[in-house]
Structure formats: structure tokens, C-alpha cells
N, C-alpha and C positions, 0 to 999 in steps of 0.2 A: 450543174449550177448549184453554189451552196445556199442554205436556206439562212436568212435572216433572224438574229438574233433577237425576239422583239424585249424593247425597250419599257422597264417597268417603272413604274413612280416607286418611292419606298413603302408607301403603304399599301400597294399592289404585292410587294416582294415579302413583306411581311407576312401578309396572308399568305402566300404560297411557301413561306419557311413554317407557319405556324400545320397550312394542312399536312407539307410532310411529315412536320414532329410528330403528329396524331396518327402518322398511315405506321412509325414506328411501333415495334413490340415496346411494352414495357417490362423493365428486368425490374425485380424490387433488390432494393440493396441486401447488402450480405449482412446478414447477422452473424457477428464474433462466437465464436466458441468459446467453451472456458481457457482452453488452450492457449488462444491467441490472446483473451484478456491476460491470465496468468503472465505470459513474458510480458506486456507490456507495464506493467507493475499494478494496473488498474483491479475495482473491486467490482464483481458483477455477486448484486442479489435475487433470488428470484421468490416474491410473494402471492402463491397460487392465493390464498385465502386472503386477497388485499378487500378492504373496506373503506380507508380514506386515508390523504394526508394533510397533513400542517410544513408551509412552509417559515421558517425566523431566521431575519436578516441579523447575521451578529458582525462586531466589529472586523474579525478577522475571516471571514466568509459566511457558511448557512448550517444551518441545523433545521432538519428535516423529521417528524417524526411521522413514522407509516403505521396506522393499527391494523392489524388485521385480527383473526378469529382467536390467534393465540396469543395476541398480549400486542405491548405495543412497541415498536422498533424503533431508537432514535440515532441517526447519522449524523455526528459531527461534523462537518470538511470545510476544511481550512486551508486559506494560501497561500503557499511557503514565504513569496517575497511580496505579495500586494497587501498592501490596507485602502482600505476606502477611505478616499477624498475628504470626506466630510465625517459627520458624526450622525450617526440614528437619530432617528424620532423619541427615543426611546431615551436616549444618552443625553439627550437634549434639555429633560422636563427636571435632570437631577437638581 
């Protein structure tokens, strides 16, 4: 004789999808090598001696500056084909 499949509410089923997600191992994701950033065109930095940063919204993307112990590091990056919608806080008071 087959055994009965018992019948769950959704919020029964939830909790029995949520306990097995928990009985899973967790992998933590891969972190990229320089390798793999290098082909993809992208830039990886690495600041052991980080202390803080500054982030500013500019017209054509962000400017980011990191100080750390040996001076301070500023990142430009910008969007090849997006501009923002609107105009800054900043663009606004001209």
C-alpha cells in the first residue's frame, strides 16, 4: 500500500523549503582573480592600509575618493551611454 502524500498549506510548505535551505552547506561565492578581472576589461584595486571613503554623484557617473595611509586615491567612473535623468543637487543652486 502507497503512503499518502500529506497535504500542506503554503505556509506550512514554506517553512519546510525554508528548514531545508538551512540543513544546506553554504559555499560563499567565488572571488575573481586578477586573471579573470584582466580578460573581462574591468579594474580591481586592492587597499590593505584603507581608512575611509567619500562618495560624489557627478553628472556622468561617480567619483569616489579612498584615503588610506599613503595619500589619497580618487576614481573617476563614468557611463559610456547613460546620463542621469535629472540634474544634481549641486547643478541645481547654479
Amino acid at each position: 500500500m502507497k503512503k499518502a502524500k500529506p497535504i500542506l498549506t503554503p505556509a506550512q510548505k514554506n517553512l519546510v523549503e525554508h528548514i531545508e535551505a538551512g540543513n544546506r552547506t553554504f559555499e560563499p561565492p567565488c572571488v575573481p582573480t586578477y586573471e579573470d578581472i584582466d580578460h573581462r576589461g574591468d579594474s580591481f584595486h586592492d587597499y590593505p592600509t584603507y581608512i575611509k571613503h567619500w562618495e560624489s554623484a557627478k553628472p556622468g557617473g561617480w567619483e569616489i575618493r579612498i584615503l588610506t595611509e599613503n595619500g589619497l586615491h580618487i576614481h573617476n567612473l563614468r557611463w559610456n551611454k547613460y546620463k542621469r535623468p535629472n540634474a544634481l543637487k549641486s547643478e541645481n543652486k547654479k
